[in-house]
C-alpha positions in Angstrom: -3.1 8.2 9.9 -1.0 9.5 12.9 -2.8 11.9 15.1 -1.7 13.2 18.6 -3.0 12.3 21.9 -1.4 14.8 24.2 2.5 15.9 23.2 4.5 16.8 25.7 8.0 18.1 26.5 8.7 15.5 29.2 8.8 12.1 27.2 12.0 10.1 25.5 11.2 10.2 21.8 10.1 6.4 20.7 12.1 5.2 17.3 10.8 6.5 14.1 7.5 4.9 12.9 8.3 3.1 9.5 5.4 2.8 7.3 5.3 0.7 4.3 1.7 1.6 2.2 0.1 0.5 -0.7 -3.4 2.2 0.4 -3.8 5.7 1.0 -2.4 6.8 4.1 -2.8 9.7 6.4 -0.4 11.5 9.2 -2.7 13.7 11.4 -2.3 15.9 13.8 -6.2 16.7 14.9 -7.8 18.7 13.7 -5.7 18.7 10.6 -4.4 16.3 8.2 -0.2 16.2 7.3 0.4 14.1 5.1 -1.8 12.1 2.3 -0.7 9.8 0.1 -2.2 9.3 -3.5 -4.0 5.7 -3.9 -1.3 3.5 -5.5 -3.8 1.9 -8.4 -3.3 1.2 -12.4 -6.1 2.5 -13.2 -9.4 4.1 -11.1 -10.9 1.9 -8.9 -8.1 -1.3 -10.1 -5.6 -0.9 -6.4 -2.5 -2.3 -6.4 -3.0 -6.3 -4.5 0.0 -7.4 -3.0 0.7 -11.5 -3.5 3.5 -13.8 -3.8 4.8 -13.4 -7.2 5.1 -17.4 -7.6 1.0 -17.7 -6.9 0.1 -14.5 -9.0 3.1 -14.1 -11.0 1.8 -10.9 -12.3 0.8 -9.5 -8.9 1.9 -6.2 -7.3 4.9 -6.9 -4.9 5.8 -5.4 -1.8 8.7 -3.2 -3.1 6.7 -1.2 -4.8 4.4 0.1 -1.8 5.1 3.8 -0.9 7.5 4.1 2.2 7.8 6.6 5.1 9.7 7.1 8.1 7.5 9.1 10.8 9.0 11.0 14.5 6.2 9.4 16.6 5.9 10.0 20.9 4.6 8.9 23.0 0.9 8.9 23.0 0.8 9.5 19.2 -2.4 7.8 17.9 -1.5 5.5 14.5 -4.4 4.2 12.6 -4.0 1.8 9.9 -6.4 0.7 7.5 -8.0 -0.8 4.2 -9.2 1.5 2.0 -12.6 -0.1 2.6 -12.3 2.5 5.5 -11.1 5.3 3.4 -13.3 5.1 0.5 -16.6 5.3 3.3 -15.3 7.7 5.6 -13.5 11.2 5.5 -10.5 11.9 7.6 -12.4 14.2 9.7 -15.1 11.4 10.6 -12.1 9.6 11.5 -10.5 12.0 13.5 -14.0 12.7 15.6 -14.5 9.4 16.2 -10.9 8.7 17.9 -11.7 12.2 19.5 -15.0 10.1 20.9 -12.5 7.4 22.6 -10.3 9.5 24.4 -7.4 9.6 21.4 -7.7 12.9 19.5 -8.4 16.5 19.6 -4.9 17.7 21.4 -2.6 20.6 19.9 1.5 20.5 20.9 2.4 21.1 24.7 4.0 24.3 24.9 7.5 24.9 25.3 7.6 26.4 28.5 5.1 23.0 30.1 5.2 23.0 34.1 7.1 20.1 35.4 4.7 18.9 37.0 2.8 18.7 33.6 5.9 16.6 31.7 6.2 14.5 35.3 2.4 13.7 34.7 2.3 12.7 31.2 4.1 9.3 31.2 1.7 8.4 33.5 -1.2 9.5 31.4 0.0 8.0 28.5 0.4 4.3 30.6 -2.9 4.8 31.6 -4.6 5.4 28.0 -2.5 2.8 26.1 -3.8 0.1 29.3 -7.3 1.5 28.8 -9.0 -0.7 26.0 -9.8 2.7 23.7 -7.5 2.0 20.6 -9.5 -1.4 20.2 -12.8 0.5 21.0 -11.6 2.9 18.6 -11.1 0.8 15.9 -14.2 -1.5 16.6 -16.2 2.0 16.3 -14.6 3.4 12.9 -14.9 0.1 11.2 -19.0 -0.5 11.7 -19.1 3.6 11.2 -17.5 2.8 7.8 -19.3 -0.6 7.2 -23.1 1.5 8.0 -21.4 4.5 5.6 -20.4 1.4 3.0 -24.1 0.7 2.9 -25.8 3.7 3.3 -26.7 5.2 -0.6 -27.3 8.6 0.5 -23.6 9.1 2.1 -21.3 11.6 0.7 -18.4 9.0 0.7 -14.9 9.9 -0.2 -16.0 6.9 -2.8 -18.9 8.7 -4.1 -16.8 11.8 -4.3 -13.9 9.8 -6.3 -16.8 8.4 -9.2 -18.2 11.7 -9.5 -14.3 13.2 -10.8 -14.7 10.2 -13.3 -18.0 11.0 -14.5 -20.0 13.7 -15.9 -20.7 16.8 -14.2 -24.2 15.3 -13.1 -22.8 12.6 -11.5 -20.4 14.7 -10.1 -22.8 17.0 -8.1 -25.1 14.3 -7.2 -22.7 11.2 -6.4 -23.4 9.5 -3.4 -23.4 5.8 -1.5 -20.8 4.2 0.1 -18.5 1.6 -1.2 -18.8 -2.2 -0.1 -15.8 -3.2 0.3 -13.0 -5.5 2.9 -12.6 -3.1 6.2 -10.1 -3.4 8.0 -9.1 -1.2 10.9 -6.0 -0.7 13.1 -5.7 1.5 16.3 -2.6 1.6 18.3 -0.8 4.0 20.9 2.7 5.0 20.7 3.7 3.7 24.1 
């Protein structure tokens, strides 16, 4: 996921982001998500595992993870994760919680930005990517997805997922999280 924290006119555009995936990934632009890839999996709920093809020689390998090439600036918020985070939590959770730290919620500077606007926002953006709130933001949305993981009455993205594979009374009544490895990721485009 890539959301925005404050785009403006004034900054020198950082190299492309280049994403290699094998979970789901998102690019965000709060309060809306761009881009979502599809799970890379054989079969539901069998992921793709990534090893070293002379310890598992029938593992998945690395060259067959999704790639992307992403026009990132600076203060662009990237989060990477395990799907243990995206099976317990929908973007939109996400999204609110970066809001929560100071990372989310922006819309694109206009065109016609004061100077003293683009003059301000390096600054800003030294300031935020100093501050500590991508690894408070990460710390949060991983025990928000752990307590989601372990709560049965949750309307997970997981729970959502079963219910497509099952019946149409699973369907309308799947819930619980999914305990699973969670890893979270938080960083500022400096």
């Amino acid at each position: 996921m890539v959301a925005c924290s404050g785009r403006s006119a004034g900054h020198s555009r950082p190299p492309p982001l280049k994403l290699t995936s094998v979970p789901p990934s998102r690019l965000a632009w709060p309060p809306q998500v761009l881009l979502a890839t599809e799970p890379q999996q054989h079969d539901f709920n069998l992921p793709y595992q990534i090893s070293h093809p002379t310890l598992f020689p029938d593992t998945d390998v690395a060259e067959s993870a999704d790639r992307h090439s992403l026009d990132v600036r600076a203060g662009d918020v990237v989060v990477a994760a395990s799907d243990g985070l995206w099976d317990n939590m929908w973007d939109e959770q996400v999204l609110q919680l970066l809001g929560s730290c100071g990372l989310g919620g922006c819309a694109p500077a206009p065109a016609a930005a004061g100077a003293a606007a683009a003059a301000a926002a390096p600054s800003a953006v030294a300031g935020l990517c100093a501050s500590g709130a991508a690894q408070q933001a990460a710390q949060l949305i991983a025990q928000r997805a752990y307590a989601n993981s372990h709560d049965n009455n949750m309307k997970t993205p997981w729970a959502a997922a079963v219910g497509k594979h099952a019946g149409l009374l699973a369907r309308l009544f799947a819930r619980g999280g999914k305990q699973d490895d969670i890893t979270v990721v938080v960083g500022i485009v400096c």
